[in-house]
N, C-alpha and C positions, 0 to 999 in steps of 0.2 A: 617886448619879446619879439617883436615883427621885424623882418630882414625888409629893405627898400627892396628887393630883388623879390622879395616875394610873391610867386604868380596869385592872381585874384581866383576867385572860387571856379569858375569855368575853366580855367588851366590845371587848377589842380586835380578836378574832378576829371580830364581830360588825361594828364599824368599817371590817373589813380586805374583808369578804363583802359589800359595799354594792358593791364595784366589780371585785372579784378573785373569780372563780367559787369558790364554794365549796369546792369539791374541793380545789383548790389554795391551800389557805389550812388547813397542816394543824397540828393541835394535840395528837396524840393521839401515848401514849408510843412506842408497837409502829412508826408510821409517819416519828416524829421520830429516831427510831434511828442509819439512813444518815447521818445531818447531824450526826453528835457530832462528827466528827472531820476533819481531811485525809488527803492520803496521808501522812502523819507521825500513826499511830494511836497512839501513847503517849502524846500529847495529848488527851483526850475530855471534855467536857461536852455535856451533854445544851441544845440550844434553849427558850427559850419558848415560840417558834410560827416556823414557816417559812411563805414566801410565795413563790409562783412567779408574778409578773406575764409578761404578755404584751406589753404596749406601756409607750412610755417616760411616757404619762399615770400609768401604774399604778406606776410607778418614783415618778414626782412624788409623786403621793399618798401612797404607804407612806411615804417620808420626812418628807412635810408631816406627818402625822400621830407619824409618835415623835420626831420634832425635838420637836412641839410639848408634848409628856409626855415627854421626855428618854429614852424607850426606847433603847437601843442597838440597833445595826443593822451584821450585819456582810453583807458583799455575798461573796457565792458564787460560783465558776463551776462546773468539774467536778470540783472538789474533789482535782486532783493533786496540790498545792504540799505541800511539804515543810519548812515550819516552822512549821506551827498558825497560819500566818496567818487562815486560814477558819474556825478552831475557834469554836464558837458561843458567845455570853457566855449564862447560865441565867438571866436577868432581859431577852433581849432578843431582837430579831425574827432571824432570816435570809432574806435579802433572794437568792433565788437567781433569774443570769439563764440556768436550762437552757432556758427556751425564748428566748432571745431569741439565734437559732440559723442565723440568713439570710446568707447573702451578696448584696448590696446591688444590687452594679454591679462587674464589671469591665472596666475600660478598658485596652484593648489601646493605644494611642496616648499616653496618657497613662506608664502600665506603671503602675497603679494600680489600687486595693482595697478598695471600703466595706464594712466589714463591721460585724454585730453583735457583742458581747461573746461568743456562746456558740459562734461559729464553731471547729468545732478547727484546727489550726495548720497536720495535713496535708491538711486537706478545702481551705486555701487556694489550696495548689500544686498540689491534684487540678484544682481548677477553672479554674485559669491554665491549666494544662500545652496546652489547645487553643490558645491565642494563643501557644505556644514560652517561656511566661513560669512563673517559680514563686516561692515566698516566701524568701527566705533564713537567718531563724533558725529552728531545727529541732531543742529541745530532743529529751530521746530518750523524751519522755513525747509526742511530738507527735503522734502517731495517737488519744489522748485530752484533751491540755491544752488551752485553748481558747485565742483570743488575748485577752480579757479580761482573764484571767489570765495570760498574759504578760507582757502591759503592767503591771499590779500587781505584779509581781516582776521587771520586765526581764529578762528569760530570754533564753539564749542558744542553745547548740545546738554542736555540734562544728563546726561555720562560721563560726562567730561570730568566727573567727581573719581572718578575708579579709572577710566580709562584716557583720558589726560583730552588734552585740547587737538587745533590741526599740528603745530607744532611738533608734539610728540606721536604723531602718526603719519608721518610721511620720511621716506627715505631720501628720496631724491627731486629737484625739481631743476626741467629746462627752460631756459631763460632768454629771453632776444632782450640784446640792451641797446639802451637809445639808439646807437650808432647801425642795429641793426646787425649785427654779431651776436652769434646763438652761442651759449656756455651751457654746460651744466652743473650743476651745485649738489652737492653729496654725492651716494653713488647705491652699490647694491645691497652693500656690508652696513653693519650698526653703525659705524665709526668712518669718517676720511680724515684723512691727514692736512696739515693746515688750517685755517682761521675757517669756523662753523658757520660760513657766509648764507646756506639753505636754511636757516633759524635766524638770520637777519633779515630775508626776502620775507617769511613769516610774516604776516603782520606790517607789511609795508605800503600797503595800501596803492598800491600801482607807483607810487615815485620812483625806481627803482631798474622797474625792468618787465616786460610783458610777459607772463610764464604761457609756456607752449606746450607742458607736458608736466605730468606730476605722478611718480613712484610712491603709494599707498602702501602701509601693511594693514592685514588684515587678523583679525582673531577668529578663535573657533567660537561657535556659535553655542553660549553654557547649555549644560543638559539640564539646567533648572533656573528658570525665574520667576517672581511672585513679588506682588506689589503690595505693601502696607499701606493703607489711607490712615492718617488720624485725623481727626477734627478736634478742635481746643476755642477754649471761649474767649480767650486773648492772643495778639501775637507775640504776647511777652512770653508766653508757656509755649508757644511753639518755637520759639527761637529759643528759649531752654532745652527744648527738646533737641535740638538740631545739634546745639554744645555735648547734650547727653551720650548722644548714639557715637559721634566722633571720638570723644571721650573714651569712651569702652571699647576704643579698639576696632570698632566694627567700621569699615567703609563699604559704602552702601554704592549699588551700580550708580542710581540716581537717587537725589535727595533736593525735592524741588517745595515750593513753599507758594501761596499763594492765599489773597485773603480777602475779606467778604465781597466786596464788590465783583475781583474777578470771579470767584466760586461762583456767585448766581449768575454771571455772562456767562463761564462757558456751562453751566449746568444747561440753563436754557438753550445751548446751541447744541451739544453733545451729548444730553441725555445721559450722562455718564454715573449718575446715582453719588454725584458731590451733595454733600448735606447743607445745603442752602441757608440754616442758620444759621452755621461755624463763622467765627469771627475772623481763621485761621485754617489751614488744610495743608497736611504733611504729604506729600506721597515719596515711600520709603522702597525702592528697589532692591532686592536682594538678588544675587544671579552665582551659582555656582555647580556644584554637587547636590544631589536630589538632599543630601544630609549636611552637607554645609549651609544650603537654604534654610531647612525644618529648621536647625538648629538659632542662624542666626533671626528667622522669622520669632521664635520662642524669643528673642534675648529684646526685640525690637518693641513688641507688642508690650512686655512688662516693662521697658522703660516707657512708652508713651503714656502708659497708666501714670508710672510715679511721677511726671510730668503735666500732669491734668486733661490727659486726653479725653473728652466725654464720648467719641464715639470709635470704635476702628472695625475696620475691613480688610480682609486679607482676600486678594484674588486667588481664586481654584482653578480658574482657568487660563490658557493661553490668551480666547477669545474676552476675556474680563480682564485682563492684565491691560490688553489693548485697549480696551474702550477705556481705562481710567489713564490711559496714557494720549489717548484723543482727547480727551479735555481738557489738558494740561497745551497738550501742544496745539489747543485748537481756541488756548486765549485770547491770542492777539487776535484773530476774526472777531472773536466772539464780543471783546470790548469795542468793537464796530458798532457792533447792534444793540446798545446804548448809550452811544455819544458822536454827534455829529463828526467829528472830529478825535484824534487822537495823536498826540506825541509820546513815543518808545523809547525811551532814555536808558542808559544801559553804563553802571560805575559798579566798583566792587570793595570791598568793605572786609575787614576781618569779623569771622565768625561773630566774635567776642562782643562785637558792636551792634549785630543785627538790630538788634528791640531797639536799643537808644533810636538810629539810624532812622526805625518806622513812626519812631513815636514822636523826633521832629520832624520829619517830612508830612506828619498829618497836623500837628502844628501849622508848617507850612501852607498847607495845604488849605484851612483855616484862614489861613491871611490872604492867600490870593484869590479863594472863593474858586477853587476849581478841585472837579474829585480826582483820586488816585485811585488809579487799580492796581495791586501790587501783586506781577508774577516772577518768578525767580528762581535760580539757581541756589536755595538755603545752602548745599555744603560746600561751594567756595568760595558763597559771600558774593555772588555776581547778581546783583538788582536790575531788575527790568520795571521801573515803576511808568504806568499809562497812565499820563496825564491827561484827563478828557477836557475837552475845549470844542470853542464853536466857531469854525473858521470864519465867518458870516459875519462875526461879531468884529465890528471896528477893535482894533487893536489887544485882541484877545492872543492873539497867536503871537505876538511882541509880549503880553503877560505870562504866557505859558513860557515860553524858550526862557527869558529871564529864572522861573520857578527851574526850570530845568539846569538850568545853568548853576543855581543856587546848591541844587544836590548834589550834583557835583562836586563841589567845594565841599560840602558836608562831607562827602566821600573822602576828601582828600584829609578833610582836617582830623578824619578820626584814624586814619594811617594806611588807607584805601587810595584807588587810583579811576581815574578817570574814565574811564572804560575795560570791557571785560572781554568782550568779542565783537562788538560793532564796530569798532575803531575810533578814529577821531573825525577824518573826513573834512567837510566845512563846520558838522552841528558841533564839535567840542575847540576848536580851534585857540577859541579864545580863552578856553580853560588852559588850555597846554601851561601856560604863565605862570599858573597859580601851582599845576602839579611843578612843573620842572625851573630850575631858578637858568639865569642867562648862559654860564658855563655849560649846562646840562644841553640846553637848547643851540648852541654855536655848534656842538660835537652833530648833535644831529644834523645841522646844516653842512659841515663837513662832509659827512656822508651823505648827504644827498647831494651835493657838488659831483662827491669822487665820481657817485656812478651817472649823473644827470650834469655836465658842467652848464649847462645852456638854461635848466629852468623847464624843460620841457615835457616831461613826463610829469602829468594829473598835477599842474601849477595850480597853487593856492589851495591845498587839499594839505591835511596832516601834521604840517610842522609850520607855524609860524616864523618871518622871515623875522632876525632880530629888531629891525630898525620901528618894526609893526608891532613889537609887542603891548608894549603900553596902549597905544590906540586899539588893539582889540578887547581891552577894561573897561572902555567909553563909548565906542560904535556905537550906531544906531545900525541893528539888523541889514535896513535897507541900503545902507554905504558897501555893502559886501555883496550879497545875489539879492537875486530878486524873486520873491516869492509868493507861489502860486494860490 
């Protein structure tokens, strides 16, 4: 990917310092550290040089410039995502937008949101909440993920059941492409005219194009919501229950699932009054009309009985709604603080399959002698199972990734796909194969040609190159990065 003409690290850094304050234009080991990795740290290389531009002129230019010497360039946000999407290439820039951190405009009449890239997700809804309005996807990284990175992974949120993914909540997004040419993609209206190219940047994982700005809608904020908990003594009755409530019409704001191991990690970290014997744990959101709630609260509660529910709880209060919603999204810490280690793996599954799905992955789980904590999106089937492992342990974290990799495939085989909102990044890469056959895979490499002809944007991230496929069936982890 290297041009002979390529200046060496002090020229470029020199290059970079003509228009990007020095400071922030850093090259040195001790400070390049932070930037090996995402929050998926068993992925690490180290950067060439990182940049932190302030305006989108200085976005232009660092691209103009390693398009024009084929440096690689991967674009950064807060560094949350959870499949090395962000991981640095060691021959190439990172391009990070933490300052580009503003909220633009909100339009209360419109129920819309200009924001920059570095915006986090819940500073969104903080600063709606005066107009009666808030954001509706709400990963459980949301007090840190930006929506930059959102949009780069489609990210969802335990709402995303009623109120759709980032996909369906965004209007417009502006774009610098490799070449360093700012476009923008959709517009003010529902609908533009021409190929819906702002729902292919979705989900595109930085190959693509570096977004500089992203048009949010917003909704009004219900005048009622309340949380059903159940607990059930198996997850086969709770994933009945999950088919039940769908079933009948009812869609629920959220409808998240999680089961014994996780319960007692975040009970113990969140105090949240999970009942720590359940095998199983429903939490059922309801959000509407003070009388569309009651109502569908009544409908919710009687199907969790005919379902085997042994215990339920309906929150009274705002401040109770909350705290059984800190436990939920305060899992993934919470399974820190019983296992040295943990891998977050993330596929999605029809309903229909849930129980099957849990009942070989403990199977599994069984054979490779490592536990699962299972938290999850139950109503659209999106798995987040935490595989606990002990990094310390000679070739456990090669056991684990394999078991991870293994779900995967389960996912796929039963008519589920390989992720749901993490993306693919480096951690799914070598799945890509098994989801998508060579036709399927060439199209994508097309489009990544059309808008990257050079290779340069977040290389070796996402889309497996054809001639690699087969080889990434057989790899050995460490032939690909190197891990921390």
């Amino acid at each position: 990917m290297s041009n002979h003409n390529q200046p060496d690290k002090a020229e470029l850094c020199s290059l970079f310092r003509r228009f990007i304050a020095p400071e922030f234009v850093i090259s040195d080991a001790e400070t390049l550290k932070p930037y090996e990795c995402d929050g998926l740290s068993m992925y690490c290389e180290m950067p060439l040089i990182v940049v932190l531009p302030e305006t989108v002129d200085q976005v232009q230019e660092v691209l103009r410039i390693c398009h024009r010497y084929q440096i690689p360039v991967v674009a950064r946000g807060a560094g949350t995502g959870l499949c090395a999407g962000a991981m640095p290439n060691a021959t190439g820039v990172v391009l990070s937008l933490a300052k580009f951190n503003h909220i633009l405009e909100i339009n209360s009449q419109t129920r819309t949101a200009r924001l920059q890239p570095g915006v986090r997700n819940l500073a969104i809804s903080e600063a709606a909440a005066e107009y009666g309005l808030y954001y509706g996807p709400d990963p459980s990284s949301q007090i840190a993920c930006t929506i930059g990175g959102n949009v780069a992974e489609n990210s969802g949120g335990v709402h995303c059941l009623k109120y759709g993914l980032t996909v369906h909540n965004i209007l417009s997004v502006e774009m610098i492409t490799v070449e360093g040419d700012k476009i923008l993609l959709g517009s003010d209206g529902l609908d533009s005219c021409g190929l819906d190219l702002m729902a292919l940047i979705t989900g595109s994982e930085g190959l693509l194009g570096v977004i500089t700005e992203i048009q949010v809608k917003l909704l009004p904020i219900p005048e009622k919501a309340q949380v059903v908990m159940a607990a059930f003594d198996t997850v086969q009755q709770a994933g009945d229950a999950v088919g039940g409530i769908i079933s009948n019409g009812i869609i629920p704001a959220g409808l998240e699932m999680m089961d014994t191991h996780a319960i007692q990690a975040a009970e113990d970290f969140a105090r949240a009054g999970y009942p720590k014997g359940a095998q199983a744990l429903l939490l059922c959101e309801l959000d509407g009309t003070t009388e569309e709630v009651q109502e569908y609260i009544e409908q919710v509660e009687k199907l969790f009985l005919t379902y085997g529910a042994t215990s339920i709880r309906t929150s009274q209060t705002e401040a109770e709604r909350a705290l059984l919603w800190k436990g939920r999204k305060s899992a993934f810490p919470a399974v820190g603080r019983i296992s040295p280690d943990y891998y977050c793996m993330d596929g999605t599954i029809p309903r229909s399959q849930l129980a099957h799905v849990l009942t070989e992955m403990q199977t599994m789980s069984e054979h490779y002698q490592l536990r699962v904590a299972n938290v999850f999106h139950a109503g659209d089937g999106n798995l987040h199972p935490l595989i606990l492992f002990d990094a310390n342990v000679p070739g456990e974290f090669e056991k684990t990734e394999e078991f991870g990799g293994k779900i995967l495939e389960l996912c796929v085989a039963v008519g589920g796909c390989i992720t749901g909102e993490h993306g693919v990044g480096i951690e799914k890469i070598r799945q890509m194969p098994v989801q998508f056959n060579q036709q399927e895979l060439q199209q994508f490499n097309a489009i990544k040609e059309a808008f990257d002809p050079k290779g340069t944007l977040n290389p070796g991230k996402g889309i497996p190159t054809l001639r690699r496929c087969q080889e990434y069936r057989s790899i050995e982890p460490s032939e690909e990065v190197n891990h921390g």
